[in-house]
mmCIF file of the N, C-alpha and C atoms, coordinates in Angstrom:
data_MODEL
# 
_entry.id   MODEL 
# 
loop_
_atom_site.group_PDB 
_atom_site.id 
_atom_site.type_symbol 
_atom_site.label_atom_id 
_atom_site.label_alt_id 
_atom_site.label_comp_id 
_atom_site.label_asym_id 
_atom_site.label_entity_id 
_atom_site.label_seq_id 
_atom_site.pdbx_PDB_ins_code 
_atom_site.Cartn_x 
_atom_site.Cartn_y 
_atom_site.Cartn_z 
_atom_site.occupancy 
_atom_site.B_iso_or_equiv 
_atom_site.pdbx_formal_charge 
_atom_site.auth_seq_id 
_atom_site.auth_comp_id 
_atom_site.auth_asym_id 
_atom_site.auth_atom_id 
_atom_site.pdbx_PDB_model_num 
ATOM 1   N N  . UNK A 1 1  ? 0.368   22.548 -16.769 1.00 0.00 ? 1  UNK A N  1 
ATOM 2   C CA . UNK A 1 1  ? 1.669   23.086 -17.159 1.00 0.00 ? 1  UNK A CA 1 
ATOM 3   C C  . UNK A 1 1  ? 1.474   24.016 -18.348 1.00 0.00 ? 1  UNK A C  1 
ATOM 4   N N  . UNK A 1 2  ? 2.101   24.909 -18.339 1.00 0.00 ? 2  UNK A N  1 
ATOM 5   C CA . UNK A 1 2  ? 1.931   25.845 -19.707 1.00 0.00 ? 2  UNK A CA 1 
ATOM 6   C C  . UNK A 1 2  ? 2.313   25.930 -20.615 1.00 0.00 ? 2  UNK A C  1 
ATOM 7   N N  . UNK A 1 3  ? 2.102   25.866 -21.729 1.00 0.00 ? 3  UNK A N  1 
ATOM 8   C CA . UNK A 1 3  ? 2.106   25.029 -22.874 1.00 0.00 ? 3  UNK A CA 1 
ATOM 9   C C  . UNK A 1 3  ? 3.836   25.589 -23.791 1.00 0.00 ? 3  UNK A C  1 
ATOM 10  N N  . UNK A 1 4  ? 4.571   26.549 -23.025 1.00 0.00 ? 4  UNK A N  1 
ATOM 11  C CA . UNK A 1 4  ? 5.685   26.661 -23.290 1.00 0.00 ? 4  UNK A CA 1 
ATOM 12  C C  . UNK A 1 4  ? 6.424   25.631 -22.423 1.00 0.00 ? 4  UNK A C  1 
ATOM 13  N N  . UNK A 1 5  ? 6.184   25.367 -22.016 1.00 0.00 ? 5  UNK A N  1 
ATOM 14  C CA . UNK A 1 5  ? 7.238   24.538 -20.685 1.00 0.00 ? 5  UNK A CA 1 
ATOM 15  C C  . UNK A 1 5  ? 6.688   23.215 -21.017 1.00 0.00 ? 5  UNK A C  1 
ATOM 16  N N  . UNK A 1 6  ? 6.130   22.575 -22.025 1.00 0.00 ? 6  UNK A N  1 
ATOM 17  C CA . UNK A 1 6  ? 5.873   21.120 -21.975 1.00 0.00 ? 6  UNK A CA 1 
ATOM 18  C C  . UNK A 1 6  ? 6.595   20.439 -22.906 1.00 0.00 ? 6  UNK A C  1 
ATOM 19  N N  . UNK A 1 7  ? 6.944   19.493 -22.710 1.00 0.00 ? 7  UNK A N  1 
ATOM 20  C CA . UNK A 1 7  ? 7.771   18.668 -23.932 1.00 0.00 ? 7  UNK A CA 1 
ATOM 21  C C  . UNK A 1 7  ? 9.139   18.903 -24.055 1.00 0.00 ? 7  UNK A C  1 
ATOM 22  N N  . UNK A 1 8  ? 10.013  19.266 -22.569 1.00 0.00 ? 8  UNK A N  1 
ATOM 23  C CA . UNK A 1 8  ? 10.978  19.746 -22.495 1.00 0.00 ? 8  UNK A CA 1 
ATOM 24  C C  . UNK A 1 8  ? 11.883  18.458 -21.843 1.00 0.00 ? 8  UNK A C  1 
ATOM 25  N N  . UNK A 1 9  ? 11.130  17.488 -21.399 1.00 0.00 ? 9  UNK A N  1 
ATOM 26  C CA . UNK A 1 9  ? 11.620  16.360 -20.399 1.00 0.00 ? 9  UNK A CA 1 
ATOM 27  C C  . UNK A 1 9  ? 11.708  16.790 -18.681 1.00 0.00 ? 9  UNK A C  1 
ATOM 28  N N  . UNK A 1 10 ? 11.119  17.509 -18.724 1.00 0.00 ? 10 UNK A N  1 
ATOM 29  C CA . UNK A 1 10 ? 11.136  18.411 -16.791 1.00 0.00 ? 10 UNK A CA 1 
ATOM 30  C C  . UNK A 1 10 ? 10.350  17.293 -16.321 1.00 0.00 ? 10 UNK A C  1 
ATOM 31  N N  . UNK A 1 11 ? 8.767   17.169 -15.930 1.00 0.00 ? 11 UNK A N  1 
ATOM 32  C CA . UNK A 1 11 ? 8.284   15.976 -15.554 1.00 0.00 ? 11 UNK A CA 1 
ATOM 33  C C  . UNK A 1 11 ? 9.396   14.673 -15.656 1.00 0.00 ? 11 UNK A C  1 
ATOM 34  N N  . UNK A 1 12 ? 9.559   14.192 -16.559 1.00 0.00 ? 12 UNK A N  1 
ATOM 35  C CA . UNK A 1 12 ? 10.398  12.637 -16.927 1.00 0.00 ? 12 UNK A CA 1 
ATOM 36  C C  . UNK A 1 12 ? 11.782  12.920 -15.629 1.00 0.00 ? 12 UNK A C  1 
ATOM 37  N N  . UNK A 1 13 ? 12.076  14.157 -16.235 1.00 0.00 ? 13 UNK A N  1 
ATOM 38  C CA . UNK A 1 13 ? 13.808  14.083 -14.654 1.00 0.00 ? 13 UNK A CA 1 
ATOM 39  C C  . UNK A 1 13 ? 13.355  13.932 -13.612 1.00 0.00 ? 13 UNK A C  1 
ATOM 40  N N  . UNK A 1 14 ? 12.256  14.956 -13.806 1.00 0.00 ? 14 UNK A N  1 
ATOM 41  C CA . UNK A 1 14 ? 11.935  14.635 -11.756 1.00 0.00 ? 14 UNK A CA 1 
ATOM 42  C C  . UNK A 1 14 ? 11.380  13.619 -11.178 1.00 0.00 ? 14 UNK A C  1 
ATOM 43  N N  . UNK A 1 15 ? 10.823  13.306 -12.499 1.00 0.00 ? 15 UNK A N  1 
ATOM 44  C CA . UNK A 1 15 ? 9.883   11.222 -12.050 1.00 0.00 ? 15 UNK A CA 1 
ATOM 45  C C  . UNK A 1 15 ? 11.494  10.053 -11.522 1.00 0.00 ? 15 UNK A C  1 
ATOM 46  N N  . UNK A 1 16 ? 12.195  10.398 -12.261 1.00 0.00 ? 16 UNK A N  1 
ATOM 47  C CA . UNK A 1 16 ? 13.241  9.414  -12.603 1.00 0.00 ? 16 UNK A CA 1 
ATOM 48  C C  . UNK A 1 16 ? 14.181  9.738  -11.238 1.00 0.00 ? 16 UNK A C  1 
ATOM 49  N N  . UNK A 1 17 ? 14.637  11.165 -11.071 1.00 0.00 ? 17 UNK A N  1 
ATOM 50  C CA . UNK A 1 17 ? 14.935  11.785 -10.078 1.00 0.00 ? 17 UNK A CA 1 
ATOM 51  C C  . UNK A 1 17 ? 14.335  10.928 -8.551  1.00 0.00 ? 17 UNK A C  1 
ATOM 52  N N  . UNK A 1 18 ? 13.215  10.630 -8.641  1.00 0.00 ? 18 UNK A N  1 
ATOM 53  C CA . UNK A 1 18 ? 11.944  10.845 -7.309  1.00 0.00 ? 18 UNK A CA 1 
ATOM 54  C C  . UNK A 1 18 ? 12.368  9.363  -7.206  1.00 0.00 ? 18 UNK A C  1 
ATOM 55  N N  . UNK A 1 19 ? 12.431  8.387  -8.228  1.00 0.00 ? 19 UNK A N  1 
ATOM 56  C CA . UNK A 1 19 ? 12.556  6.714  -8.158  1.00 0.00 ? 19 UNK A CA 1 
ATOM 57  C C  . UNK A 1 19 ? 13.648  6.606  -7.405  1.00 0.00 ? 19 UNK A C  1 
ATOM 58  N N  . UNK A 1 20 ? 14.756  7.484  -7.755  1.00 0.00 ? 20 UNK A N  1 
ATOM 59  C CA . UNK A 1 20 ? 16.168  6.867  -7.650  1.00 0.00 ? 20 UNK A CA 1 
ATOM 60  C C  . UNK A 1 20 ? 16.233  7.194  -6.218  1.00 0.00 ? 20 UNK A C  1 
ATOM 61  N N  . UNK A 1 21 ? 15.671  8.600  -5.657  1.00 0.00 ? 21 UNK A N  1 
ATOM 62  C CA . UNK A 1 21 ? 15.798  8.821  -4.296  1.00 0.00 ? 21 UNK A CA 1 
ATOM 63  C C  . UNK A 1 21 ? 15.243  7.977  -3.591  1.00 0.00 ? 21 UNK A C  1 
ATOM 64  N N  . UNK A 1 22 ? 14.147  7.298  -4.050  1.00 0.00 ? 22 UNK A N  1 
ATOM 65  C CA . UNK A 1 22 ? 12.905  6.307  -3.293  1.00 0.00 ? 22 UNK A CA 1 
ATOM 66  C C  . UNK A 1 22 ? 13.919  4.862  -2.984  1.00 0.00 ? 22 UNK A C  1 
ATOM 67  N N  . UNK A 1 23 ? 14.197  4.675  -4.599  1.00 0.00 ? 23 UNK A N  1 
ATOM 68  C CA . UNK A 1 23 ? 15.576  3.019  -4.017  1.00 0.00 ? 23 UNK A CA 1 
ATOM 69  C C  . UNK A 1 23 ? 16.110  3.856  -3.413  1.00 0.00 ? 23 UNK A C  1 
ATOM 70  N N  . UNK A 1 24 ? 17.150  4.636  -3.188  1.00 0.00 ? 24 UNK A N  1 
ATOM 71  C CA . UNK A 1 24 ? 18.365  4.950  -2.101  1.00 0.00 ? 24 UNK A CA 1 
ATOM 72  C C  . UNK A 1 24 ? 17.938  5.275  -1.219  1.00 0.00 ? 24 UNK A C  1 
ATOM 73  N N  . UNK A 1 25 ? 16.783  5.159  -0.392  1.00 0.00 ? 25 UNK A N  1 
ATOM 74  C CA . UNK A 1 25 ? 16.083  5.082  0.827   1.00 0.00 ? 25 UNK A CA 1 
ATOM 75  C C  . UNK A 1 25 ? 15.300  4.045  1.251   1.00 0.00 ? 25 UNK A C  1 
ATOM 76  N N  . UNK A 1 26 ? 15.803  2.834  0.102   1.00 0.00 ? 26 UNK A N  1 
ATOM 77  C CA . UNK A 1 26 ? 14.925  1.413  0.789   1.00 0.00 ? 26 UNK A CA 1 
ATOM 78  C C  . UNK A 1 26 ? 13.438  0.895  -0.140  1.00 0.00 ? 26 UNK A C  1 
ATOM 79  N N  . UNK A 1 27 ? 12.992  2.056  -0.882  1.00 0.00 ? 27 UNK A N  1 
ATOM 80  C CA . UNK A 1 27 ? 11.658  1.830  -1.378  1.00 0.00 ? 27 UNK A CA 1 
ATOM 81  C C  . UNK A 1 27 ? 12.235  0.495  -2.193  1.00 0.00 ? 27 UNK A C  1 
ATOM 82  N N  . UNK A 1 28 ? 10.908  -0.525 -2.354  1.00 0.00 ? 28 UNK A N  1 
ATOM 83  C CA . UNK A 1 28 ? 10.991  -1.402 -3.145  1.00 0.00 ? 28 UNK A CA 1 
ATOM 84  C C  . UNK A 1 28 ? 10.520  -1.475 -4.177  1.00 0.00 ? 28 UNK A C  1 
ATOM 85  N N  . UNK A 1 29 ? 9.093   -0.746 -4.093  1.00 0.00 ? 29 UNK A N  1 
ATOM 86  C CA . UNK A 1 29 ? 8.413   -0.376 -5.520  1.00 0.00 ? 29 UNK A CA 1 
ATOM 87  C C  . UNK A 1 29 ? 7.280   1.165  -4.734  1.00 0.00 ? 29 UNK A C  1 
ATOM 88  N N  . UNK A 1 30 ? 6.749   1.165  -5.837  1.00 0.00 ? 30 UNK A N  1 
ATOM 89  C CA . UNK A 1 30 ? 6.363   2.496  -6.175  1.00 0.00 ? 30 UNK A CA 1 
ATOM 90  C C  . UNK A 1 30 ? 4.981   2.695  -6.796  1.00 0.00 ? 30 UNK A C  1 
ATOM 91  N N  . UNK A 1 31 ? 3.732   2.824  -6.172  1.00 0.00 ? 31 UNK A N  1 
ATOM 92  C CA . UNK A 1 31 ? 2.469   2.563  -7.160  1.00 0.00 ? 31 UNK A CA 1 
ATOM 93  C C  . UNK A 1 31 ? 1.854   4.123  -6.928  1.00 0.00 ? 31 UNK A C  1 
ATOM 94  N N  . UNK A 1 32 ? 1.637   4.672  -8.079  1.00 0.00 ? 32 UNK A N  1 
ATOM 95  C CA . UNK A 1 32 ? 0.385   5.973  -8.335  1.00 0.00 ? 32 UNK A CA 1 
ATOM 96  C C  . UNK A 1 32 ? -0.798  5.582  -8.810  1.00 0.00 ? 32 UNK A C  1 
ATOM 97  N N  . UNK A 1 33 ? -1.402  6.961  -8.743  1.00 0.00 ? 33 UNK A N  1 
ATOM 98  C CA . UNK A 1 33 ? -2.628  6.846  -9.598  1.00 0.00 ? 33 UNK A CA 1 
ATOM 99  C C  . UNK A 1 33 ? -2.732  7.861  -10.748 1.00 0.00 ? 33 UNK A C  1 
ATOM 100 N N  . UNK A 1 34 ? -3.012  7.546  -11.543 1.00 0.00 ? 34 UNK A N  1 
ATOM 101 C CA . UNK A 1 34 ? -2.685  8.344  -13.130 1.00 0.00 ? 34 UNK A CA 1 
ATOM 102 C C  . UNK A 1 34 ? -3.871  9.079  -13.294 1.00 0.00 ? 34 UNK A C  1 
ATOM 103 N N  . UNK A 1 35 ? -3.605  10.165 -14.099 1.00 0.00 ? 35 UNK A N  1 
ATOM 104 C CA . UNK A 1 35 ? -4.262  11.235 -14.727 1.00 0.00 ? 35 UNK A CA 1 
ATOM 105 C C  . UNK A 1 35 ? -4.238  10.343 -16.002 1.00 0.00 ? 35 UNK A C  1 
ATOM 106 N N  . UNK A 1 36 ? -5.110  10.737 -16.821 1.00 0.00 ? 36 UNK A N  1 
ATOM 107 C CA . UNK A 1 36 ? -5.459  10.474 -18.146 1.00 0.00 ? 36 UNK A CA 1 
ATOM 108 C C  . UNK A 1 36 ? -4.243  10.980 -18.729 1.00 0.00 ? 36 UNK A C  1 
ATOM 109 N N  . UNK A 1 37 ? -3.856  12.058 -18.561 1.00 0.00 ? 37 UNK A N  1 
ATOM 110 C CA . UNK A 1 37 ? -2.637  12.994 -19.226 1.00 0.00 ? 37 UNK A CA 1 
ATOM 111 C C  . UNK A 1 37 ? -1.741  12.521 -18.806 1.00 0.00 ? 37 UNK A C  1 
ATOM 112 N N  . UNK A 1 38 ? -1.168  12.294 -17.080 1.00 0.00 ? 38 UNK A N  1 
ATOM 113 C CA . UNK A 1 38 ? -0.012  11.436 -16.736 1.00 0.00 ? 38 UNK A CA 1 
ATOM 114 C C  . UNK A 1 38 ? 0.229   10.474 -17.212 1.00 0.00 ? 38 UNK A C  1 
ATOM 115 N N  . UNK A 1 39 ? -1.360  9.367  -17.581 1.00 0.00 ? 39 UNK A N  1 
ATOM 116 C CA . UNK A 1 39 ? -0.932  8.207  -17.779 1.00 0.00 ? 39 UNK A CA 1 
ATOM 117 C C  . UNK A 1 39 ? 0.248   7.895  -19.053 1.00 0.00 ? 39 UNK A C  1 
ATOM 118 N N  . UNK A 1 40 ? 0.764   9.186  -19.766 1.00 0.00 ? 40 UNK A N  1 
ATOM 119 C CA . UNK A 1 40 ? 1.084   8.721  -21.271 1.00 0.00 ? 40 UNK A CA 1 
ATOM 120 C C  . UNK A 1 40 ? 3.039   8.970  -20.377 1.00 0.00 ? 40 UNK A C  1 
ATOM 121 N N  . UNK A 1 41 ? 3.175   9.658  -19.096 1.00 0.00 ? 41 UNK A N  1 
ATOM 122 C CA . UNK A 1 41 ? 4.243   9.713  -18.897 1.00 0.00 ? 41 UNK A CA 1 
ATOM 123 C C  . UNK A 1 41 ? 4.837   8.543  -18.335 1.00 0.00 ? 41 UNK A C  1 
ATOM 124 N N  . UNK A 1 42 ? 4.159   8.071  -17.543 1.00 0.00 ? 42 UNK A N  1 
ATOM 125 C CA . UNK A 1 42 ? 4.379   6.720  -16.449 1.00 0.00 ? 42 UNK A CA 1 
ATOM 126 C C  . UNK A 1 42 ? 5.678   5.606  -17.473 1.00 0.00 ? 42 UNK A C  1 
ATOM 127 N N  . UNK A 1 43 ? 4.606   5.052  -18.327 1.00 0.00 ? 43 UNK A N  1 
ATOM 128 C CA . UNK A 1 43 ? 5.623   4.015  -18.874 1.00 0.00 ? 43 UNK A CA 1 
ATOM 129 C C  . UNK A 1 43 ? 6.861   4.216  -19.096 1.00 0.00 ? 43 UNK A C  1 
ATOM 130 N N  . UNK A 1 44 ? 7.128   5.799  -19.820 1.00 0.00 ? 44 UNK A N  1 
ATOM 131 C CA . UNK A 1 44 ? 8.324   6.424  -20.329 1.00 0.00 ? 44 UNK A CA 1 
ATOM 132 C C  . UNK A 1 44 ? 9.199   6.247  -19.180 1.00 0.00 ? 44 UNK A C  1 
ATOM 133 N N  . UNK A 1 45 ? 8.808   6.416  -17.979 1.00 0.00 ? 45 UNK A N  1 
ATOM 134 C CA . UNK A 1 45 ? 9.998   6.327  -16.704 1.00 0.00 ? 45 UNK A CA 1 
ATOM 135 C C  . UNK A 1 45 ? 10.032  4.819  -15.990 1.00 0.00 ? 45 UNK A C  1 
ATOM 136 N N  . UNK A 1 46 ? 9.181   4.202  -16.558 1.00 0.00 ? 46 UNK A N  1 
ATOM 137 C CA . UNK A 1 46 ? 9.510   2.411  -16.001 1.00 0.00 ? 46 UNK A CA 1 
ATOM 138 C C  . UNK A 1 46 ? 7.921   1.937  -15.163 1.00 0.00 ? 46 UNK A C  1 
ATOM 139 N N  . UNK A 1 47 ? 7.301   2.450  -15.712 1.00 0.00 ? 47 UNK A N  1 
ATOM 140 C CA . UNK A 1 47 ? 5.694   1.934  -14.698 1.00 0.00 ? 47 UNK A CA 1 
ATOM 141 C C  . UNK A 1 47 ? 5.363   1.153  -15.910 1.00 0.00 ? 47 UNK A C  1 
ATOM 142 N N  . UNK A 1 48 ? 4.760   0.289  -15.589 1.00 0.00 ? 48 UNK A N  1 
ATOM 143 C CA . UNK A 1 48 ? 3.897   -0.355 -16.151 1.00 0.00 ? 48 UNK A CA 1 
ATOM 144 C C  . UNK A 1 48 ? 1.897   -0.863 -15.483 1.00 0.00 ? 48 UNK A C  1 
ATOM 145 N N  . UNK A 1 49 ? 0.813   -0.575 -16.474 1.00 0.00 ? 49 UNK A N  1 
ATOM 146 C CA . UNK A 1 49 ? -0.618  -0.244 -15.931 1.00 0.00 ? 49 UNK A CA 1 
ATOM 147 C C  . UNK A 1 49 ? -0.947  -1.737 -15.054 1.00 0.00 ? 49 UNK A C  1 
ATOM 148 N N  . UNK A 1 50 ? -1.166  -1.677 -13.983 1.00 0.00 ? 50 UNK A N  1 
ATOM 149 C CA . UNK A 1 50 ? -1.317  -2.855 -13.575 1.00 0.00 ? 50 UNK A CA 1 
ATOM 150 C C  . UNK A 1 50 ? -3.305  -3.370 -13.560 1.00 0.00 ? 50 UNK A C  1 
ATOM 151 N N  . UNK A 1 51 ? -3.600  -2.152 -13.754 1.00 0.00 ? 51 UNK A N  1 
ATOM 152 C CA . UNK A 1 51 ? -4.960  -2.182 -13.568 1.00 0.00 ? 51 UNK A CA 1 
ATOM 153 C C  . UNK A 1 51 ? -5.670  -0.504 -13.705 1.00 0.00 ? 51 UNK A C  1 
ATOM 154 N N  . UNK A 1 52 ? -7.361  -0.621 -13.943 1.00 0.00 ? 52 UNK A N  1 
ATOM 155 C CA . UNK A 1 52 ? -7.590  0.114  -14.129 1.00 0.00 ? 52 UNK A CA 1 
ATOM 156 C C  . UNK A 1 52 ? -8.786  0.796  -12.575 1.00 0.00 ? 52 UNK A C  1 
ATOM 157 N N  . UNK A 1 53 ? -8.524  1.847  -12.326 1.00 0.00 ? 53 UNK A N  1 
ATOM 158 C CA . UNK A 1 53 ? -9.086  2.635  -11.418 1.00 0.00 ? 53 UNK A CA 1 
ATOM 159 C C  . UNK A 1 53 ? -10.923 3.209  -11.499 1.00 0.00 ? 53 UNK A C  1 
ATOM 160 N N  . UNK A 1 54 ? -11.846 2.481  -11.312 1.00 0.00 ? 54 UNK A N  1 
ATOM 161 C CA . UNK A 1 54 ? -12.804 3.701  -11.779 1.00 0.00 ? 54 UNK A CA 1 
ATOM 162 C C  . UNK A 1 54 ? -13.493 4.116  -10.479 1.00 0.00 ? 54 UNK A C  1 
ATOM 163 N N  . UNK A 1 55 ? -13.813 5.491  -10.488 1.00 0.00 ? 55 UNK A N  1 
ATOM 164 C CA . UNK A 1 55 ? -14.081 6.357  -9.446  1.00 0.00 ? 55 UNK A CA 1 
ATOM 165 C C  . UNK A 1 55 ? -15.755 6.907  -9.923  1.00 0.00 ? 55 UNK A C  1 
ATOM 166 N N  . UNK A 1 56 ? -16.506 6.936  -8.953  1.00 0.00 ? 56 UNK A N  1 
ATOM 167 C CA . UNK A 1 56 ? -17.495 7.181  -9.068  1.00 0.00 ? 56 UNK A CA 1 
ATOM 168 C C  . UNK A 1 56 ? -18.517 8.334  -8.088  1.00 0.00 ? 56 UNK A C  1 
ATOM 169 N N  . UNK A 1 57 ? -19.103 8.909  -8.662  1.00 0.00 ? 57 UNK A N  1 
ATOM 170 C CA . UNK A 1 57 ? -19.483 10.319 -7.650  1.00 0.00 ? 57 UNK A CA 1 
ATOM 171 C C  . UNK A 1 57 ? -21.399 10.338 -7.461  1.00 0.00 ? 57 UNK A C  1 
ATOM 172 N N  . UNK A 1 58 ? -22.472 10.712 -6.747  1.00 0.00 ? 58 UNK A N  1 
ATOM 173 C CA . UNK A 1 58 ? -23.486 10.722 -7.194  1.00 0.00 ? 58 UNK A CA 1 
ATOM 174 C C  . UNK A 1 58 ? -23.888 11.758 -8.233  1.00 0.00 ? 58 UNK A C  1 
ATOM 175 N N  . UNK A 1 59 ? -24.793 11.199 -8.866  1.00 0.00 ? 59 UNK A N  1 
ATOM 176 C CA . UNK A 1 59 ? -24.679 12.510 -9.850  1.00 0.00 ? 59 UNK A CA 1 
ATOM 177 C C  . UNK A 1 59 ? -25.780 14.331 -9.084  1.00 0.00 ? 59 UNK A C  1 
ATOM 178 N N  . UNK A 1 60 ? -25.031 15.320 -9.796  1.00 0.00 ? 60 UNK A N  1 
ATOM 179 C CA . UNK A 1 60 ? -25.427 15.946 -9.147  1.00 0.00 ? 60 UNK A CA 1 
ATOM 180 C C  . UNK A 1 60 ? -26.891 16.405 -9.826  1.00 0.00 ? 60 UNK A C  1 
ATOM 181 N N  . UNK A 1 61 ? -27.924 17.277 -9.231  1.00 0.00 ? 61 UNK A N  1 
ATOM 182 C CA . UNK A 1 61 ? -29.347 17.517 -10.047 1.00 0.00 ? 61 UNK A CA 1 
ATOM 183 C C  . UNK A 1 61 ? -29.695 18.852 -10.375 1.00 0.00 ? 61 UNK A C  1 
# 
């Protein structure tokens, strides 16, 4: 995102936005996978970390 457009609450509406459409279509819950950077938005809209993800690649030579 570009660094004029951050910290405006745009992400947070559309997270909150995306939940409410998800209940009014039946969803019961809701699980992602976080960016290091996302992870600081999640809680703000009602997630809580249930666990941690680690991903692993071979290394390249």
């Amino acid at each position: 995102v570009k660094p004029e457009f951050r910290r405006r609450g745009i992400a947070r509406s559309l997270m909150r936005r995306m939940l409410a459409d998800d209940r009014a279509h039946g969803a019961q819950q809701a699980v992602l996978l976080a960016s290091h950077t996302g992870a600081k938005l999640y809680p703000v809209v009602g997630y809580a970390q249930i666990g941690t993800l680690y991903i692993y690649t071979p290394a390249r030579k």
